[in-house]
Wavefront OBJ file of the C-alpha trace (Angstrom):
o trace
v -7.716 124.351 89.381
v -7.210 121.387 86.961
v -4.701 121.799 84.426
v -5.525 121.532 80.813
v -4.177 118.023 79.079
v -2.444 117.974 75.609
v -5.877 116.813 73.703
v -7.605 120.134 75.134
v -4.919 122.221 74.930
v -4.113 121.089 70.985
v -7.989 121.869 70.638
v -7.718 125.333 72.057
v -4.633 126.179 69.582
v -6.240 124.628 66.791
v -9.658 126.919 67.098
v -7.523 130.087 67.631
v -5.811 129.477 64.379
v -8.685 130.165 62.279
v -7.104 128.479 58.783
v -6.544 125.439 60.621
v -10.242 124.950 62.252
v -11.869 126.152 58.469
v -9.595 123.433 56.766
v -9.886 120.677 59.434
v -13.896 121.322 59.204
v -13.508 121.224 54.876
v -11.459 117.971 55.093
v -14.258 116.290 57.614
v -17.143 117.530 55.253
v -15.106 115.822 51.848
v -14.005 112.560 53.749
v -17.999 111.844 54.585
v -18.445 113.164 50.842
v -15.962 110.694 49.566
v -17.319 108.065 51.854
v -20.809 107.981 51.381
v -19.976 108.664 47.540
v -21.681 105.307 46.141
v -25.090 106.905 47.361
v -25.359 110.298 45.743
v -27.202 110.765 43.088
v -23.909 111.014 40.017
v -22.996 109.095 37.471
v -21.845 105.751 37.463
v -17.540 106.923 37.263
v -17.582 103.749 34.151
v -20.817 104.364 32.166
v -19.049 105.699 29.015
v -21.031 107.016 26.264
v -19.035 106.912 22.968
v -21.301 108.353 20.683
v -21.160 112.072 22.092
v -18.349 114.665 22.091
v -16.559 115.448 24.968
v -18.869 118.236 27.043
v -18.135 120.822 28.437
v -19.291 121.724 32.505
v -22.368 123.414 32.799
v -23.630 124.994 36.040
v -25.829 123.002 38.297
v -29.581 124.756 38.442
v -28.812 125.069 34.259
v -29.326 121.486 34.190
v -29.717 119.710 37.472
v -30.453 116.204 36.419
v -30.406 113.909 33.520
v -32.290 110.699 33.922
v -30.218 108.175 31.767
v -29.015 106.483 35.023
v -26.835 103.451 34.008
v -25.458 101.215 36.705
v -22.551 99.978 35.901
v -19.244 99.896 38.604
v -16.175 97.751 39.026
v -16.412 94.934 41.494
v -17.724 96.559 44.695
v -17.233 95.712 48.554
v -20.062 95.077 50.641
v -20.434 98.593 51.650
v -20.284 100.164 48.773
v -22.846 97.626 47.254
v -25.615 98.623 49.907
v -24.910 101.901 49.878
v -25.163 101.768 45.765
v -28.506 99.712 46.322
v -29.416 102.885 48.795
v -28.704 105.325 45.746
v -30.826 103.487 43.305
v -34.148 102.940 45.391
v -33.807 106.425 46.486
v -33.080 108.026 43.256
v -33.752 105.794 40.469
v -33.178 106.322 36.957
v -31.970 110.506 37.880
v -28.600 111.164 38.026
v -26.493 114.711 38.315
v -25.979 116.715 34.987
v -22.410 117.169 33.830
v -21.619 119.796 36.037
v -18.202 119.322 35.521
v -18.399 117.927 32.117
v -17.404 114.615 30.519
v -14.481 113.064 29.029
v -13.268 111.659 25.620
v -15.022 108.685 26.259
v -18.480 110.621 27.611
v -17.631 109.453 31.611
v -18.933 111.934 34.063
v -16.219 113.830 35.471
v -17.461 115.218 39.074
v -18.480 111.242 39.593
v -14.678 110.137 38.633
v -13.352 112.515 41.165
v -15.588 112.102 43.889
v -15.040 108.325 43.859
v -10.859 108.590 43.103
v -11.189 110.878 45.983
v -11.724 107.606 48.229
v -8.294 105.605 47.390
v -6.653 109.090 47.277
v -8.114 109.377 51.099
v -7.636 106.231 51.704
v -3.856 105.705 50.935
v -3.191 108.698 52.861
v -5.213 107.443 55.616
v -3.501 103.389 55.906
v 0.198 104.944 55.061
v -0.217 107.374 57.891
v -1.384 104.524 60.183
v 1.500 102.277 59.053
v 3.834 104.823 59.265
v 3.172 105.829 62.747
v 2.977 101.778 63.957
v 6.600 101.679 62.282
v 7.973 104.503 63.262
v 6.908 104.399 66.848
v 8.237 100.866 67.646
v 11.517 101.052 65.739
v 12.008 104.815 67.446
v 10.962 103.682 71.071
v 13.237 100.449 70.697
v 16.321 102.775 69.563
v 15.828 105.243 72.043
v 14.865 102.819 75.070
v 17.907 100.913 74.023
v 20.606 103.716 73.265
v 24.289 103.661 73.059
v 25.787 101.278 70.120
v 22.558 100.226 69.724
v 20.628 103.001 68.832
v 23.595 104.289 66.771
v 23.021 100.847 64.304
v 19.792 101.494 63.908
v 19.549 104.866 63.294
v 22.507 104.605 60.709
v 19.985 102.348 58.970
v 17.646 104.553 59.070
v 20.129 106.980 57.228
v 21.030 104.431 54.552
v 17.425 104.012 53.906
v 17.012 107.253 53.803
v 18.668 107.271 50.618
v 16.439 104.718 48.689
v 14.227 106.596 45.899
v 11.145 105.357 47.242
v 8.651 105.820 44.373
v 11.099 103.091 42.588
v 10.748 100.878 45.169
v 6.767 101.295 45.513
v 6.906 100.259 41.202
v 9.287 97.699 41.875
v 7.183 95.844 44.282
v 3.824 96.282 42.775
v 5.884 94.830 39.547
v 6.742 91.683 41.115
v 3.292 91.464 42.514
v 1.767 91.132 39.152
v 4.937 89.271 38.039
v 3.836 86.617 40.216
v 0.236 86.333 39.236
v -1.351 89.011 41.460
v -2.339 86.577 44.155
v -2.614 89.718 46.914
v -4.639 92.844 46.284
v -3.076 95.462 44.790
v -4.348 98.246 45.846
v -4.026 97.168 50.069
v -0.274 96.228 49.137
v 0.166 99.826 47.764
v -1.225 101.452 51.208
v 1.274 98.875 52.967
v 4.071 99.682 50.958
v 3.501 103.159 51.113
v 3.113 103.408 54.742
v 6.518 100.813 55.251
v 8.594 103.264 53.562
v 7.735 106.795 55.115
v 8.182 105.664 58.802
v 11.764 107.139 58.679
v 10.712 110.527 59.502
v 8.794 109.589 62.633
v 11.444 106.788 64.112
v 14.087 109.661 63.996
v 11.216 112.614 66.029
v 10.303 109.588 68.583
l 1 2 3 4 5 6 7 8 9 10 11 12 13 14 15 16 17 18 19 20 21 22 23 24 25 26 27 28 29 30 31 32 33 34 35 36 37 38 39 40 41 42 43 44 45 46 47 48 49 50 51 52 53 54 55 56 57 58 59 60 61 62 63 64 65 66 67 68 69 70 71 72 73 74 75 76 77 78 79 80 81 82 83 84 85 86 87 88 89 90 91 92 93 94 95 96 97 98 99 100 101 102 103 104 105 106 107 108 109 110 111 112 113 114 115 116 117 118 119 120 121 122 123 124 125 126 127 128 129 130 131 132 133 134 135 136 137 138 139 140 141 142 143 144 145 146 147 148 149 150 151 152 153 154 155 156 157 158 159 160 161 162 163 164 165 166 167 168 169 170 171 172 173 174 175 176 177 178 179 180 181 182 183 184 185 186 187 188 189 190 191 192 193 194 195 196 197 198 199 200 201 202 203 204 205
């Protein structure tokens, strides 16, 4: 009989924990939520509406829809410009009621946090990936080489180690837009993030 392999048997654990499986099936269902964001029927997360006091949430079948649709976003990708242009022919001038209420400034709330959920997911997503790429190589070349040279570079790791690394994230983002803010900001955050949290996984590998 074949032996199981470490995908199937990480599978097998996974679905016997019962926590796990329910959280890993929550966290698929919000990342296609968060994704596909741009073509639900909310709010545009900008469209402020001065004029009004802040509301307060009201539940969904008490008022489902308002149709004062405005739409007005920050420069978009590609992506999230068709899918956008997917929300509007679909549902026009209808948008979602404030189900979770409005701000100060009269900005939909449930659309705000549906569409920060995406660079939330996102930064966890590219510093995980960077993280791993680092860690992996500088681990594997440590390890592979060993002896005097492994201790050097894992001695480094511990001075680094040291570093308060939310300082360093604000320090380079500050010399970013020191020098004109040539580079997008928001990919050198996921790269910076990632760079510095690969400690941690060199030291495992």
């Amino acid at each position: 009989q074949r032996g199981r392999g470490p995908w199937s048997d990480t599978v097998q654990r996974l679905r016997a924990d019962r926590t796990a499986w329910w959280s890993l099936r929550f966290l698929l269902l919000f990342g296609l939520l968060s994704l596909f964001t741009p073509a639900l029927p909310l709010p545009s997360p900008v469209a402020m509406n001065l004029q009004t006091e802040p509301r307060a949430p009201v539940w969904p079948w008490v008022q489902p829809f308002d149709d004062g649709y405005e739409p007005e976003y920050w420069e978009l990708n590609r992506f999230d410009r068709v899918l956008v242009a997917v929300r509007k022919t679909v549902f026009r001038d209808y948008q979602t009621g404030p189900w979770l209420g409005t701000d100060a400034k009269g900005r939909d709330l449930l659309s705000r946090i549906l569409w920060g959920s995406r660079t939330s997911i996102l930064v966890a997503l590219a510093a995980a990936a960077c993280s791993l790429t680092i860690g992996v190589l500088y681990g594997s070349v440590a390890g592979l080489a060993g002896g005097r040279t492994d201790n050097v570079m894992m001695r480094a790791v511990d001075a680094m180690y040291a570093l308060p690394f939310i300082f360093v994230v604000i320090f380079t983002l500050t010399l970013l837009e020191a020098g004109g803010g040539w580079i997008d900001r928001e990919r050198v955050f996921f790269v910076v993030i990632g760079a510095i949290y690969w400690l941690t996984m060199a030291r495992v590998v």
